[in-house]
Backbone as a chain_set.jsonl record, in Angstrom:
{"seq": "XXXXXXXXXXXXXXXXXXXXXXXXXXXXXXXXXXXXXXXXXXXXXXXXXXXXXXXXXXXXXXXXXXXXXXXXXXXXXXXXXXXXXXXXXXXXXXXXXXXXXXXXXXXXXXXXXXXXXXXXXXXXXXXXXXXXXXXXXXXXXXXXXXXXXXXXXXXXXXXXXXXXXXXXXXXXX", "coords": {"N": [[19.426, 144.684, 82.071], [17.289, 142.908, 80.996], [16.242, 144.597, 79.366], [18.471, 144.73, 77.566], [18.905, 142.374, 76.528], [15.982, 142.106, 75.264], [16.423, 144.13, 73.438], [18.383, 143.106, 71.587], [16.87, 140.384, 70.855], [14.98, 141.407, 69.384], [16.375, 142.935, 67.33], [17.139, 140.526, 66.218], [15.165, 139.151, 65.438], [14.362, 141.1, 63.534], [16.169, 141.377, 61.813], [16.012, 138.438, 60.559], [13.968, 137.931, 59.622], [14.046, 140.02, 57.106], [15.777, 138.138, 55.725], [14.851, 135.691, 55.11], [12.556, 136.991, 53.672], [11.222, 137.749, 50.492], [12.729, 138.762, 47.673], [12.142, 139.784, 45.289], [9.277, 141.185, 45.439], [5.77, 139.934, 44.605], [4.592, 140.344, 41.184], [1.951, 142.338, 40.476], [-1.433, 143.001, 37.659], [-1.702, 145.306, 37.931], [0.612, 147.033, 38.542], [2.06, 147.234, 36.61], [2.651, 149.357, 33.864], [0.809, 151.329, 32.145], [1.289, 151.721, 29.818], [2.65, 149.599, 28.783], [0.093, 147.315, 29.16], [-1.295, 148.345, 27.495], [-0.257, 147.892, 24.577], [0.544, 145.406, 24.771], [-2.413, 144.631, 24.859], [-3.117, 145.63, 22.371], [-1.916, 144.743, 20.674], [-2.596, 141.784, 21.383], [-5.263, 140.872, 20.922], [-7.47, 140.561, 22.999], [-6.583, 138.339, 24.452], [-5.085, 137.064, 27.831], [-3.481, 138.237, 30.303], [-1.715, 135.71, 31.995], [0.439, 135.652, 34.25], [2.217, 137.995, 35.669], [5.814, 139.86, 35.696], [8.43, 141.909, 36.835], [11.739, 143.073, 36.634], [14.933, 143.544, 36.592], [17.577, 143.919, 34.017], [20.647, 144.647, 33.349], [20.403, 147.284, 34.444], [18.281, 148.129, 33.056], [14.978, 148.151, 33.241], [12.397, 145.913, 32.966], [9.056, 143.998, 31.647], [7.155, 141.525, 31.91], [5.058, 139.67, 30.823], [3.036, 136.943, 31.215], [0.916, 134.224, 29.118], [-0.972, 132.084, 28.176], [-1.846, 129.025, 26.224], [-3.337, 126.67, 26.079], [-1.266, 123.591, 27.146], [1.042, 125.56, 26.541], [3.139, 128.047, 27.028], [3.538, 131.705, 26.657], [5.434, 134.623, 26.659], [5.723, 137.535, 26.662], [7.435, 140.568, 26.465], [8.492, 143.554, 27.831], [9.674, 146.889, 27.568], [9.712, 149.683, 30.198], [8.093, 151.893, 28.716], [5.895, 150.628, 26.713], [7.712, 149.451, 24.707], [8.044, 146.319, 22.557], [10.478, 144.13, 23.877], [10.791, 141.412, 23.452], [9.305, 137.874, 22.595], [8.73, 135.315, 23.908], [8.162, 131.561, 23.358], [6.577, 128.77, 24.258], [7.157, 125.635, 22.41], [6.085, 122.963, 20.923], [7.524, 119.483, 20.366], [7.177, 118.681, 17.673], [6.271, 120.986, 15.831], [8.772, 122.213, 15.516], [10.946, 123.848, 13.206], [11.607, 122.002, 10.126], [14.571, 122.767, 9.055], [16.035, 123.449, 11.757], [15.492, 121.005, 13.488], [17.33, 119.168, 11.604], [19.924, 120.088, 12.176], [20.169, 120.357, 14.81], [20.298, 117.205, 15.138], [22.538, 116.765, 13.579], [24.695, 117.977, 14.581], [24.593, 116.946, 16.997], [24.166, 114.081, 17.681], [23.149, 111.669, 19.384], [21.292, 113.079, 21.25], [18.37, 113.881, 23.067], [15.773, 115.443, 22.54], [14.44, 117.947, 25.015], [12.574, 120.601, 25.84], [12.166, 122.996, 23.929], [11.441, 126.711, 22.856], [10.554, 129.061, 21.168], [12.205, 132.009, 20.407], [11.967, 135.736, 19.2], [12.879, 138.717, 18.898], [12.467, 141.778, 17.372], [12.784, 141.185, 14.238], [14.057, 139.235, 13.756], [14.385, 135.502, 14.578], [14.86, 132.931, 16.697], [15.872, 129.976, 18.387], [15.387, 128.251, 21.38], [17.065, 125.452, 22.61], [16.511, 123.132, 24.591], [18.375, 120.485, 25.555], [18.944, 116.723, 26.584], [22.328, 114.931, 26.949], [23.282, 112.308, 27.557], [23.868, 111.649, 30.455], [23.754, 114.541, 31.357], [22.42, 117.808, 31.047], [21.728, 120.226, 28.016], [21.66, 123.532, 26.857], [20.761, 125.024, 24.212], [21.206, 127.693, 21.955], [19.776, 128.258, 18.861], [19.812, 129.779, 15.465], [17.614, 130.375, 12.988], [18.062, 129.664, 10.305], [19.642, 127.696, 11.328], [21.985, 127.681, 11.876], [23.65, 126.665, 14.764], [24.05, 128.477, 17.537], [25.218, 129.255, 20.013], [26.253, 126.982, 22.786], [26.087, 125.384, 26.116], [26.233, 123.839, 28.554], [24.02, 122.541, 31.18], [24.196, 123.874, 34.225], [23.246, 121.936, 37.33], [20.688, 122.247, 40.06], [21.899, 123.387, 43.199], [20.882, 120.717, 45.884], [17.398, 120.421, 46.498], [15.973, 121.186, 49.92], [15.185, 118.841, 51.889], [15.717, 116.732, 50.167], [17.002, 113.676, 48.941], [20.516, 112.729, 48.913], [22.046, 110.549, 47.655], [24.98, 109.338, 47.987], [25.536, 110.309, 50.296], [23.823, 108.938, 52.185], [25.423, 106.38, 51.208], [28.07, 107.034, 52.294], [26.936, 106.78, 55.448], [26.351, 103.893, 56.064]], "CA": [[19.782, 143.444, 81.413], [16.078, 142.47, 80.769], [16.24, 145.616, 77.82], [19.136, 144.512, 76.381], [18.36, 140.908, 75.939], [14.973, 142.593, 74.326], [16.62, 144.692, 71.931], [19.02, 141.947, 71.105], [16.127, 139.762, 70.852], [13.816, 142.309, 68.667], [16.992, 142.713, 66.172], [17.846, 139.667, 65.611], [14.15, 138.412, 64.185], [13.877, 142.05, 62.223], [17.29, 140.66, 60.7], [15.883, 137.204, 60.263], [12.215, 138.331, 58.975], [14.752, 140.434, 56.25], [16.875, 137.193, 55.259], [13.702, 135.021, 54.242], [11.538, 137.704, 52.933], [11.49, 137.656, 49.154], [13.708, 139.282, 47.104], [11.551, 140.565, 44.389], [8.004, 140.812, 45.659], [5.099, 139.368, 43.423], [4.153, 141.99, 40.529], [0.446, 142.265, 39.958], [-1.248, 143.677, 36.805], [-1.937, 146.691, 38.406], [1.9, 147.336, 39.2], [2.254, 146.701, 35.182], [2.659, 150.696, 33.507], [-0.333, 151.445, 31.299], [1.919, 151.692, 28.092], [2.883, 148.289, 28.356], [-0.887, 147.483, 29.104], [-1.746, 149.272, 26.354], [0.714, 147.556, 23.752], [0.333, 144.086, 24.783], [-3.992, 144.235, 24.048], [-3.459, 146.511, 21.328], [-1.185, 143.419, 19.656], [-3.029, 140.542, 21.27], [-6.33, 141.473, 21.033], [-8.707, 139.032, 23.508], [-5.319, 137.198, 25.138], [-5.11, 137.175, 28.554], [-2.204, 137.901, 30.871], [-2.132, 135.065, 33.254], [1.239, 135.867, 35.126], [3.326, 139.566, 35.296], [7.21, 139.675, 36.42], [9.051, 142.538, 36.415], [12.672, 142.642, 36.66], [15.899, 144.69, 35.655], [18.26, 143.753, 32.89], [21.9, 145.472, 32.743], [19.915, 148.781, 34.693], [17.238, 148.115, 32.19], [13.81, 147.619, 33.735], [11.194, 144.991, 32.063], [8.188, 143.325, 32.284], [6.905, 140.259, 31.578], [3.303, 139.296, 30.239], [2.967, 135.84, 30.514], [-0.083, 133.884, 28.405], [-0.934, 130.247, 28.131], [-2.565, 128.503, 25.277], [-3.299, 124.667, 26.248], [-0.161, 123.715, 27.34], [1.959, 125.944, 25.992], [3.227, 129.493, 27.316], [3.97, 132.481, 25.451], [5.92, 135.455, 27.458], [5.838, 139.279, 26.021], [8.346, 141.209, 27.327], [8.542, 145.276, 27.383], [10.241, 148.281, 28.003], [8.175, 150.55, 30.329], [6.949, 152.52, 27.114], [5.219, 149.742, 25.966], [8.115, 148.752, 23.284], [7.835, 145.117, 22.654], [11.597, 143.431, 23.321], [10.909, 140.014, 22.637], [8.377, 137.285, 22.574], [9.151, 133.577, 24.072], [6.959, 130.945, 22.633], [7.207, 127.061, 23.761], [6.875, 125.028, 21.017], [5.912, 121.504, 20.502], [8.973, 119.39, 19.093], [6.568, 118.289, 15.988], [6.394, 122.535, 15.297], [10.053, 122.538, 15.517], [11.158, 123.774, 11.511], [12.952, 120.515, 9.85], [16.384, 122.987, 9.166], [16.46, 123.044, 13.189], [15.911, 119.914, 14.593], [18.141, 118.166, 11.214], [20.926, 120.756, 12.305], [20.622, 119.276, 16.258], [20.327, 116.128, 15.238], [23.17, 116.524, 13.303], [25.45, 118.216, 15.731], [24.265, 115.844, 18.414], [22.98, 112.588, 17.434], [23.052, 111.399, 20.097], [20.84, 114.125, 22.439], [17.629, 113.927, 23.305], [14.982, 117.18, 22.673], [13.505, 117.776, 25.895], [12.417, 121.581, 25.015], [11.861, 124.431, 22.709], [11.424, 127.99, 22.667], [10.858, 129.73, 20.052], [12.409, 133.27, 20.799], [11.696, 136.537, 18.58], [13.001, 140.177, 18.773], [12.056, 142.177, 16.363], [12.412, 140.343, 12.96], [15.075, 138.292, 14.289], [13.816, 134.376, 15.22], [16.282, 132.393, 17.706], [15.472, 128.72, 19.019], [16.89, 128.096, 22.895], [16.69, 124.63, 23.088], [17.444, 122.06, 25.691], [18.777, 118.493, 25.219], [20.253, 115.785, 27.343], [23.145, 114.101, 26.216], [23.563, 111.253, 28.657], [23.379, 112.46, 32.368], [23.962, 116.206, 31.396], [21.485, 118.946, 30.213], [22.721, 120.98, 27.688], [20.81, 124.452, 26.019], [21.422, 125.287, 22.821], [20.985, 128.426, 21.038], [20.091, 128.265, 17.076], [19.54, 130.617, 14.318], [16.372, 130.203, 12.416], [18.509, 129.359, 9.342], [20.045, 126.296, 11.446], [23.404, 127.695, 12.943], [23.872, 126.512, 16.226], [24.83, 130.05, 18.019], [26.091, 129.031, 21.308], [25.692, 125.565, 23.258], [26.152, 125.076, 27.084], [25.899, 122.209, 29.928], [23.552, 123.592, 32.266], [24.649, 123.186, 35.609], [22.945, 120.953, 37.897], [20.799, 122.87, 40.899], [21.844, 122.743, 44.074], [19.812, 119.955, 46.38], [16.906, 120.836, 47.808], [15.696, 120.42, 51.326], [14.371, 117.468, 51.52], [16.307, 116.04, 48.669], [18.144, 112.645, 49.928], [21.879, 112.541, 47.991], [22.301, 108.934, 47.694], [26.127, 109.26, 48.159], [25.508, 110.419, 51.904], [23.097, 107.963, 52.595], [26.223, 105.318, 51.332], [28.601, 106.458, 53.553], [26.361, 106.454, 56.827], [25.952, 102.718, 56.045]], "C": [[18.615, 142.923, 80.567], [16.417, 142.772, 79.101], [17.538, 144.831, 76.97], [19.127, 142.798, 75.713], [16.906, 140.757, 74.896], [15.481, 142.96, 73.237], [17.303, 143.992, 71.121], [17.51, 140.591, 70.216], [15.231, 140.667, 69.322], [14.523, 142.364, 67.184], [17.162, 142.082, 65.377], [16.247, 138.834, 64.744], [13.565, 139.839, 63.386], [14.859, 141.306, 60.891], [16.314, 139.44, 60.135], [14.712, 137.393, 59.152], [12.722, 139.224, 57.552], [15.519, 139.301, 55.428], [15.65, 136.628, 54.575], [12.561, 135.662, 53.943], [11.634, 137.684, 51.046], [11.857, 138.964, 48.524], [13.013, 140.461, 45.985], [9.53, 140.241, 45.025], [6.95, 140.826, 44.376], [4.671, 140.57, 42.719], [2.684, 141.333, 40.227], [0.062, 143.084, 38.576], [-1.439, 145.305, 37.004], [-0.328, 147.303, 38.652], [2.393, 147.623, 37.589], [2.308, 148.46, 34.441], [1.789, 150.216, 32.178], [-0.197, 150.942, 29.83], [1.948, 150.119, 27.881], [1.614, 147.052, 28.446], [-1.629, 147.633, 27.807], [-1.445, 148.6, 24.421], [0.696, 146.257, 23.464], [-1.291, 143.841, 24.283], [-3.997, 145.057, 22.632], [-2.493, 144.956, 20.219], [-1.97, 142.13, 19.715], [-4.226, 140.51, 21.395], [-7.103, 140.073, 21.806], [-7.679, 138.065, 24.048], [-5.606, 137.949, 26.477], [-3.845, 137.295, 29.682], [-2.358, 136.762, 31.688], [-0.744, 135.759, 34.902], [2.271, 137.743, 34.797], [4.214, 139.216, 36.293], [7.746, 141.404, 36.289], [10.654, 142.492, 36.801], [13.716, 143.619, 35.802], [17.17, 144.506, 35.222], [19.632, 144.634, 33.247], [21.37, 146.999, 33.325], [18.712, 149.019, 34.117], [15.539, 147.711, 33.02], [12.96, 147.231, 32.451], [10.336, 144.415, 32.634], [7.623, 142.569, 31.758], [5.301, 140.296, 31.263], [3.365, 137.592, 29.63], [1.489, 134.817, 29.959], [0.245, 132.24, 28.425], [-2.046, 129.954, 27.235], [-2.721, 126.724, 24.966], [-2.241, 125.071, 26.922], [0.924, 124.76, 27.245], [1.98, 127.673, 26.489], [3.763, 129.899, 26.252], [4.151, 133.709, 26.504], [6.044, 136.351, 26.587], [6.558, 140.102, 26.89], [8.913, 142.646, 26.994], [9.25, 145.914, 28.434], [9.006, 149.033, 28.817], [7.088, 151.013, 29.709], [6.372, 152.22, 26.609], [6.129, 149.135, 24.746], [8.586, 147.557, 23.456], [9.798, 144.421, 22.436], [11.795, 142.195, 22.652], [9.769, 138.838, 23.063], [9.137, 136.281, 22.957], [8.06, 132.975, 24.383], [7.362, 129.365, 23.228], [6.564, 126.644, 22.705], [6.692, 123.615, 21.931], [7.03, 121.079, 19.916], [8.586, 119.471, 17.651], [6.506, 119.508, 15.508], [7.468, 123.043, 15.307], [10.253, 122.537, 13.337], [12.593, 122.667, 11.062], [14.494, 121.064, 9.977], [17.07, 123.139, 10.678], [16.787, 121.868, 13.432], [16.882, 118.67, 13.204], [19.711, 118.871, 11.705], [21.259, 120.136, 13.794], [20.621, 118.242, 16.04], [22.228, 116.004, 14.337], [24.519, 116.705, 13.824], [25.615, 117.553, 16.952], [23.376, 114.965, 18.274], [22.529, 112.108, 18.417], [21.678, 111.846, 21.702], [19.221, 113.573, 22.302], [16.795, 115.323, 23.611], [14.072, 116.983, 23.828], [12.569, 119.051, 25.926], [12.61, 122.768, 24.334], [11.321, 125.309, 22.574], [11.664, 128.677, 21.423], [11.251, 131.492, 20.604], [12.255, 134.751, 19.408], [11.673, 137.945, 19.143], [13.138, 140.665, 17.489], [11.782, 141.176, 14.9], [14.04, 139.268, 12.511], [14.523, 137.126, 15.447], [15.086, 134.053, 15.664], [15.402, 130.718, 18.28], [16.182, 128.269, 20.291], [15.859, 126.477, 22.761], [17.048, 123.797, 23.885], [17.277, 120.548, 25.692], [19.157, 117.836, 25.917], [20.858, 115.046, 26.334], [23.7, 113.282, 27.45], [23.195, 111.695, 29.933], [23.192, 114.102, 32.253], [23.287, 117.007, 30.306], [22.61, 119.849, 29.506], [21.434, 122.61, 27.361], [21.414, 125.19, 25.374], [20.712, 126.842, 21.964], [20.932, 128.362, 19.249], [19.401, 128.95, 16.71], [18.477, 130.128, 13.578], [16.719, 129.855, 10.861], [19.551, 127.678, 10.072], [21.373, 126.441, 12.233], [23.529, 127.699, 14.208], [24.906, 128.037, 16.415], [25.544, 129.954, 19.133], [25.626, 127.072, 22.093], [26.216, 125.842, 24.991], [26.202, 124.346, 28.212], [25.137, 123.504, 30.77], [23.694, 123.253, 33.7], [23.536, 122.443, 36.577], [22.103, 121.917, 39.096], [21.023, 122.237, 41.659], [20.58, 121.967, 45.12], [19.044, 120.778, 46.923], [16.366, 120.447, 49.214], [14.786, 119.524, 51.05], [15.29, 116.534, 50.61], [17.303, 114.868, 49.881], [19.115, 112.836, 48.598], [21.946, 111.265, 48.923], [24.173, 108.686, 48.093], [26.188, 109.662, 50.209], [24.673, 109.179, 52.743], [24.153, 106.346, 52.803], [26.981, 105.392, 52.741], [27.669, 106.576, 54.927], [26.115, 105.039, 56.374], [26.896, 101.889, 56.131]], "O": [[18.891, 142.498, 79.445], [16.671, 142.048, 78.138], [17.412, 144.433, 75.812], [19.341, 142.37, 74.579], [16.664, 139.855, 74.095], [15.231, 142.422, 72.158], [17.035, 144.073, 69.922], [17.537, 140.187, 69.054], [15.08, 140.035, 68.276], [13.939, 142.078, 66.139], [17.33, 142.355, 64.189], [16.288, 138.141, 63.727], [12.527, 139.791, 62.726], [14.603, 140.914, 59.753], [15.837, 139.708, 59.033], [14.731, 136.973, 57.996], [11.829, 139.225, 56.705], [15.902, 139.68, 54.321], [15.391, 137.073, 53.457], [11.516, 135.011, 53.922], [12.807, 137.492, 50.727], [11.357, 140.049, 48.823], [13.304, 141.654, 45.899], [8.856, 139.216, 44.926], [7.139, 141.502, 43.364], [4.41, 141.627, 43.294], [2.398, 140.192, 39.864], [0.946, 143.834, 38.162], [-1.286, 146.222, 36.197], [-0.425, 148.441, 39.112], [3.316, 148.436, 37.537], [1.253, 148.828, 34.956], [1.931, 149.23, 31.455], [-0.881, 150.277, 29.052], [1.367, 149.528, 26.971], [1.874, 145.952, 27.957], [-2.496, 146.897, 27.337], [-2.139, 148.788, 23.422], [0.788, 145.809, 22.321], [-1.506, 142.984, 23.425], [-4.987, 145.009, 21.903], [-2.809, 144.524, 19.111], [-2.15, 141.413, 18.731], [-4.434, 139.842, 22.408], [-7.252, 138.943, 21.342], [-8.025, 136.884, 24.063], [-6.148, 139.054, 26.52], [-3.236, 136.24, 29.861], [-3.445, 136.834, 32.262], [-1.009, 136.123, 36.047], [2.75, 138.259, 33.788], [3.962, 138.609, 37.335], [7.177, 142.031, 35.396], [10.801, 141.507, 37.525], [13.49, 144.238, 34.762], [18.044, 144.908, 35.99], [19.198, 145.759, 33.493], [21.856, 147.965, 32.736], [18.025, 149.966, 34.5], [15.379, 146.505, 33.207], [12.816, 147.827, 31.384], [10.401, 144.16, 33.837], [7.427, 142.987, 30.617], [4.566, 141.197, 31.667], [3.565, 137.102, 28.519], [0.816, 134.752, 30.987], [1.236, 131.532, 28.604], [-3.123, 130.53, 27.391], [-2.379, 125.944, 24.077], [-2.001, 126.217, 27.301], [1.788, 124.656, 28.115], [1.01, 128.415, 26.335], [4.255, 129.298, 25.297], [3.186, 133.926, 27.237], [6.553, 135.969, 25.533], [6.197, 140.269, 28.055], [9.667, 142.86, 26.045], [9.407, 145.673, 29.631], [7.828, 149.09, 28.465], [5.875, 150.847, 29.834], [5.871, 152.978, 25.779], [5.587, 148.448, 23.881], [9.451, 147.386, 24.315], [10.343, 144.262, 21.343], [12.546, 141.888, 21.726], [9.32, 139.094, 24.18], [10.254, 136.199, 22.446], [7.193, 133.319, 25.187], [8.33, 128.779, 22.743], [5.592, 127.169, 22.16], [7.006, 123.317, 23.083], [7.647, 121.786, 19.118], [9.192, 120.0, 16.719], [6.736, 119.382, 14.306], [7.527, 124.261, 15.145], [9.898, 121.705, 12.503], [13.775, 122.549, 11.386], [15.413, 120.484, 10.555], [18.278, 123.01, 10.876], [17.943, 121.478, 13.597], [17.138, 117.524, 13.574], [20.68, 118.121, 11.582], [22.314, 119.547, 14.031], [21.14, 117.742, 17.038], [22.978, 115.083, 14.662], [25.409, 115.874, 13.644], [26.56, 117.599, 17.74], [22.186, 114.951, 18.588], [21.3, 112.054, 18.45], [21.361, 111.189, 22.694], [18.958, 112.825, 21.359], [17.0, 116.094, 24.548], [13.153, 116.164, 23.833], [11.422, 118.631, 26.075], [13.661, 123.381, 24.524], [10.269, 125.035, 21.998], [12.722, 128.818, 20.809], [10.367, 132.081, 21.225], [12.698, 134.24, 18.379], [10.697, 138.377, 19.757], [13.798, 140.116, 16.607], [10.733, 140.588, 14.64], [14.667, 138.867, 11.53], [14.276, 137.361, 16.63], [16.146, 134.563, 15.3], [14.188, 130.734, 18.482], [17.372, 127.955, 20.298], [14.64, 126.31, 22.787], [18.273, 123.681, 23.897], [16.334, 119.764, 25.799], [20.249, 118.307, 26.236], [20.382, 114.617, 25.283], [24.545, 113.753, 28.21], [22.066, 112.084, 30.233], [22.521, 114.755, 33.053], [23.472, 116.951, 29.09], [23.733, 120.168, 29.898], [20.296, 122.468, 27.809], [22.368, 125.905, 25.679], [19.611, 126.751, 21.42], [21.931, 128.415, 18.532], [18.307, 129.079, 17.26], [18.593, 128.904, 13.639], [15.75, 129.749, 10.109], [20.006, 126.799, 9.34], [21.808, 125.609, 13.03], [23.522, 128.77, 14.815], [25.895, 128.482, 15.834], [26.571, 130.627, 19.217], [24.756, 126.29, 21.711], [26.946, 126.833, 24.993], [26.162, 125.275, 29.019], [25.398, 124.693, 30.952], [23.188, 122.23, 34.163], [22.516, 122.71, 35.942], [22.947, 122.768, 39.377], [20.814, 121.024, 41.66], [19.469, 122.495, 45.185], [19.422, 121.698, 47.648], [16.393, 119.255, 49.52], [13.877, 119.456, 50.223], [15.154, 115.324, 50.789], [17.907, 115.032, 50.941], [18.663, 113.046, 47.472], [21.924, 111.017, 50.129], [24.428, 107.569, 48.543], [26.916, 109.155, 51.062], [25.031, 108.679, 53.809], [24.059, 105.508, 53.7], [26.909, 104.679, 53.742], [28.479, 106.079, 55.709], [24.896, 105.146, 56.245], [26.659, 100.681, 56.126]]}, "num_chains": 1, "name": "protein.A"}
């Protein structure tokens, strides 16, 4: 009886020690393949990675190179081989180009720019930006000529621990 209350016992925190282990463990630059190493100083000569991700797309494996300049990040993102998919840049709103932010303003007067990404694959620019419009976030895709490309509400996350919801707090009262 002892044993099987052990092995019961032994299972059930391998299970558990499996449930809250992390999902993707942290990538270091050493984990990073040479090429893409190689590709990122050979472009940014004297930049520094601060953070690496890696991560896999549609079957696609990528990896992240992320950089910080003041405030402001700048993410490089490659194919093993070192070939560069796409760059994401925050911006400042004031470095936002006028045919953007008169195209959101004009689509949504109303919104509020909270921020801006400048995105770039190959020789194709993209702007993801994100606005509130009253209680609800939105993020907006636009074209570097001004055409809003897609728009969205972004959903809300769920609470976290800790988090009081004021509606539970009513009814117990």
């Amino acid at each position: 009886m002892v044993r099987l209350v052990t092995a019961v016992l032994v299972v059930l925190v391998l299970f558990t020690a499996i449930a809250i282990g992390e999902d993707d463990p942290k990538t270091v630059k050493s984990d990073v393949p040479q090429a893409v190493l190689r590709a990122f100083e050979k472009a940014n000569p004297g930049a520094v990675g601060t953070d690496y991700s890696k991560e896999v797309v549609n079957g696609q494996t990528r990896y992240e190179i992320e950089t910080r300049v003041g405030d402001l990040e700048k993410d490089f993102v490659y194919l093993p081989d070192g070939t560069l998919l796409q760059i994401v840049e925050d911006m400042q709103l004031k470095s936002l180009p006028d045919v953007i932010a008169q195209s959101v303003k004009k689509a949504y007067p109303k919104a509020e720019i909270d921020e801006v990404d400048k995105i770039v694959r190959g020789e194709t620019v993209e702007y993801e930006i994100t606005l509130e419009i009253g209680e609800t976030d939105h993020e907006l895709s636009v074209a570097s000529d001004g055409r809003i490309l897609s728009s969205a509400a972004i959903e809300e996350d769920e609470d976290e621990p800790g988090d009081i919801d004021q509606s539970d707090e009513e009814d117990g009262e």
